[in-house]
N, C-alpha and C positions, 0 to 999 in steps of 0.2 A: 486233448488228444493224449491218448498214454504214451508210452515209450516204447510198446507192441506196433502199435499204428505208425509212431514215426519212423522208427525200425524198417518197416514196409517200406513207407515210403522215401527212404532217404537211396533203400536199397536198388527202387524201382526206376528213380531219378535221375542219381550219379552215374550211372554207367551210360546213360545217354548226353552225357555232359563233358567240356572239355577240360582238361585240367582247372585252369583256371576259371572256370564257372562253377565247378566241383568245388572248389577249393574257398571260394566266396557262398554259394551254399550253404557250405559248411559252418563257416565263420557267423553266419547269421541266425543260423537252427543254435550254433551252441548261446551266442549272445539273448536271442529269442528265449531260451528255456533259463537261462541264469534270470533276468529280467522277470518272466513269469513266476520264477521261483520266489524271490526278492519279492514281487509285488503280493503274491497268495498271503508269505509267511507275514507279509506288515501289516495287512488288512484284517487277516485270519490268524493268524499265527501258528495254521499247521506247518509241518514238514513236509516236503515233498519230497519223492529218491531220488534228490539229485545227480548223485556221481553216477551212479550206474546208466543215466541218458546220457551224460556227458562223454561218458567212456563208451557210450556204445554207439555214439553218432564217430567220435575218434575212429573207434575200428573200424568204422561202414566205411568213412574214406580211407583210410590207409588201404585197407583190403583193395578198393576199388583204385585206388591210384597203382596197387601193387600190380593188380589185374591188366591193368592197361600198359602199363611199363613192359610185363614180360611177353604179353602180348605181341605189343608195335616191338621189340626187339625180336621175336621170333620170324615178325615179319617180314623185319629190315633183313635177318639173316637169310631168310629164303629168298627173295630179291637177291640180293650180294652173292648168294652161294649161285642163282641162275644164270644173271645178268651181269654179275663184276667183270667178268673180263672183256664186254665186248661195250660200255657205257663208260663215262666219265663216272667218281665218287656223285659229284651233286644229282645226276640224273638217279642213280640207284637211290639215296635220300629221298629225292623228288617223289620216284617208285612206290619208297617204302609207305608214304601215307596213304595209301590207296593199291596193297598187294591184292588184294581180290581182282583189281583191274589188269591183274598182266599175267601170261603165262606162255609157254613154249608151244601151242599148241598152234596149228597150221593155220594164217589166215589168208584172204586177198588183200592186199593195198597198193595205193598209188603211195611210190616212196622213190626216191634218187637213188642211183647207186655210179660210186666211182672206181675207176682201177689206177690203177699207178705202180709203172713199173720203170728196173732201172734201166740205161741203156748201154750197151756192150758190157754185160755183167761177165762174160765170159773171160776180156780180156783185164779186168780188172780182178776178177780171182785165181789168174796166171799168174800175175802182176806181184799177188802178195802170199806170204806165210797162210798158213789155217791159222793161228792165232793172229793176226793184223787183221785177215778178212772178217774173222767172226766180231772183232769191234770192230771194225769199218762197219760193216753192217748194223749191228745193231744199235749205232751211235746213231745212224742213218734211219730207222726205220723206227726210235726211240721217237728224233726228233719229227718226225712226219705223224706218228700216231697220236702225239702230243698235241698235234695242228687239229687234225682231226675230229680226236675225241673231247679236250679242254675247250681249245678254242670256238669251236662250231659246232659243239654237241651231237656230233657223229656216231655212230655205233659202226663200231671195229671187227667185221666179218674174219678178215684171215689173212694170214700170210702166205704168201706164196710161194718159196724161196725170197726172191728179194720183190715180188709184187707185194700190192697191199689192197686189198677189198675193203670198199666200205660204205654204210648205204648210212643214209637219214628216215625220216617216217615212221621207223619201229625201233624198241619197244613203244617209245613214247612217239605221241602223234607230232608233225613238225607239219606245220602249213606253207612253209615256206622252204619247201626241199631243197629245190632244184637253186634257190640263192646262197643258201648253205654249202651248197657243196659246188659250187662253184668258188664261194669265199672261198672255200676249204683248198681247193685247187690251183687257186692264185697264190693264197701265202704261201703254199708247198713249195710251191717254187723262188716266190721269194726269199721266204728265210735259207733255201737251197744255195742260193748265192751267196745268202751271207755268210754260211758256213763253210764256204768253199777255201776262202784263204785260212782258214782252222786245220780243216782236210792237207791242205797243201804242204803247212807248215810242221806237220807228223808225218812227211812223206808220204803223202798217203795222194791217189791219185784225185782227178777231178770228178765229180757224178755228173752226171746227168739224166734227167725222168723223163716219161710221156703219162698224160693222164687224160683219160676218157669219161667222160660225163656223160650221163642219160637218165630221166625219169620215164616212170610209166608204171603201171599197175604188176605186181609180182607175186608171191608167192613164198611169204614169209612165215619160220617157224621154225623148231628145231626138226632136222633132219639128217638122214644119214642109214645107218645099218643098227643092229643088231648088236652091233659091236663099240660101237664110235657115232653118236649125234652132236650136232653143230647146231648152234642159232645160225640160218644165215636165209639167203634169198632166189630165186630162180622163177627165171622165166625170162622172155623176149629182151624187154628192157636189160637185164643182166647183162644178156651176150652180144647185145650192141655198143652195151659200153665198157667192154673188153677189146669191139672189135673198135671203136673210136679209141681208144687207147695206144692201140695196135699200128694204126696208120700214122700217129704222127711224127714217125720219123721219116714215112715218106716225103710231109708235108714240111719238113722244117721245123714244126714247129712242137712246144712244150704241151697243148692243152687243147681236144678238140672235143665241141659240144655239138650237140642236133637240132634239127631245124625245132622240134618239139620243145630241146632246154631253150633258145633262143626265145620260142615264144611265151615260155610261163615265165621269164624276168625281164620285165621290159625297160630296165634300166641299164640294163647288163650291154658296154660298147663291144661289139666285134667284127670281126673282118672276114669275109664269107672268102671261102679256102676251094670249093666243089661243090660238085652234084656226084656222089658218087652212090653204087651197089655194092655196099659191104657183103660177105660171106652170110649169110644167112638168111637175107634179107629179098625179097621178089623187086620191090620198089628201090629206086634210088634216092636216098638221103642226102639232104642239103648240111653241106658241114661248116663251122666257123670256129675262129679263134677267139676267143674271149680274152679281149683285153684289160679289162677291169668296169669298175662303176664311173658310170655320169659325175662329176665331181672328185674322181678318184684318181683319172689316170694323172699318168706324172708321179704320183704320189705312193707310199712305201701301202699295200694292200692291208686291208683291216681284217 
């Protein structure tokens, strides 16, 4: 085979290869042609052009490893520049192997979505300075996004003054939403206690949240105006679990889920609260409190 033909073919091969298959390839075309060369000149004792195959299988992979490097980094960037702010680092990585796979563009999916918001935020931004309130808050809404997005691979819809949106399902697919974001729900309030004598001990007063869970099929995608588009989600599901959100401080209680979250985690312990007709709703809705997992309760939530 000349060094035209290998040329071809090294060029035809490498780019369907992975680094490191690329890279061993290589390693065995050039061993391959030294050995051939060695063997012609002992037998024969012509010459063959050696260096110039040598150098030109070199190039073929540098070229092609270059190719790919700036590539997958162009790709990682348009990922990161769409999806960073609303995904953990590892999920955008995750992304970036596979960007042809994701985009802004409107779809249907079954996905979770939760609200979380604080409660008597009024008298607690009476209570303080504008500079206390803005870290108060944002030390608050730091550590709950953190729950969210690290811990439970969440994606970070939006703030709301001091609520918080946030849904599982999208960009990337999660089969297991609605336990996700239930996890996501229970630590929130756990680690909320923990931070409370922190809170305390800067004078700062005490918080407390309500947080509404609900999956179901929505209507995800970047939207908005002309002006201003959002990654985010809309549809039924959405505004029921604003409106279960909504209700639990009539209920006492920190966290209320739907008769539907109920039945996609069947591990999930909880305490049935109603039947009630939320606002938007024809039908009445079976509500509970999620107390934690089967082997969990008692126990500081995972």
């Amino acid at each position: 085979m000349c060094s035209s033909d290998l040329g071809l073919l090294m060029a035809a091969v490498l780019p369907l290869l992975n680094p490191l298959k690329s890279l061993l390839i290589t390693i065995a075309v050039l061993i391959a042609a030294l050995v051939i060369n060695i063997s012609v000149f002992h037998y024969g004792n012509p010459v063959l052009p050696l260096a110039s195959g040598l150098l030109m299988v070199l190039l073929l992979f540098a070229l092609n490893m270059s190719y790919g490097y700036f590539i997958e980094a162009r790709g990682k960037r348009q990922i990161t520049g769409l999806f960073g702010q609303y995904v953990p680092p590892e999920l955008v990585d995750e992304m970036a192997k596979n960007p042809g796979n994701f985009s802004m563009e409107g779809e249907s999916r079954e996905m979770t979505v939760l609200f979380s918001d604080v409660r008597g935020f009024t008298s607690i931004s009476e209570a303080l300075s504008p500079e206390d309130l803005r870290e108060y808050i944002n030390d608050y809404l730091t550590t709950m996004s953190t729950i969210i997005r690290s811990s439970f691979r969440g994606t970070l819809d939006k703030y709301i003054g001091d609520a918080i949106m946030a849904f599982w399902g999208a960009p990337l697919e999660d089969n297991e939403h609605p336990r996700h974001a239930i996890q996501a729900g229970l630590k929130m309030i756990t680690r909320l206690k923990e931070v409370q004598p922190e809170f305390k001990a800067r004078g700062l007063p005490e918080i407390n949240i309500g947080v509404g869970i609900n999956p179901g099929r929505v209507s995800v995608g970047n939207m908005g105006s002309s002006l201003r588009l959002a990654y985010t989600v809309m549809g039924d599901a959405v505004n029921l679990a604003s409106r279960l959100e909504g209700i639990t401080k009539e209920y006492g209680v920190q966290i209320i889920i739907g008769e539907e979250t109920k039945a996609s985690v069947d591990d999930v312990e909880t305490r049935e609260l109603d039947k009630v007709r939320v606002k938007g709703k024809d039908l009445a809705v079976t509500i509970y409190e999620p107390l934690g997992f089967k082997g969990e309760i008692g126990r500081a939530h995972v």
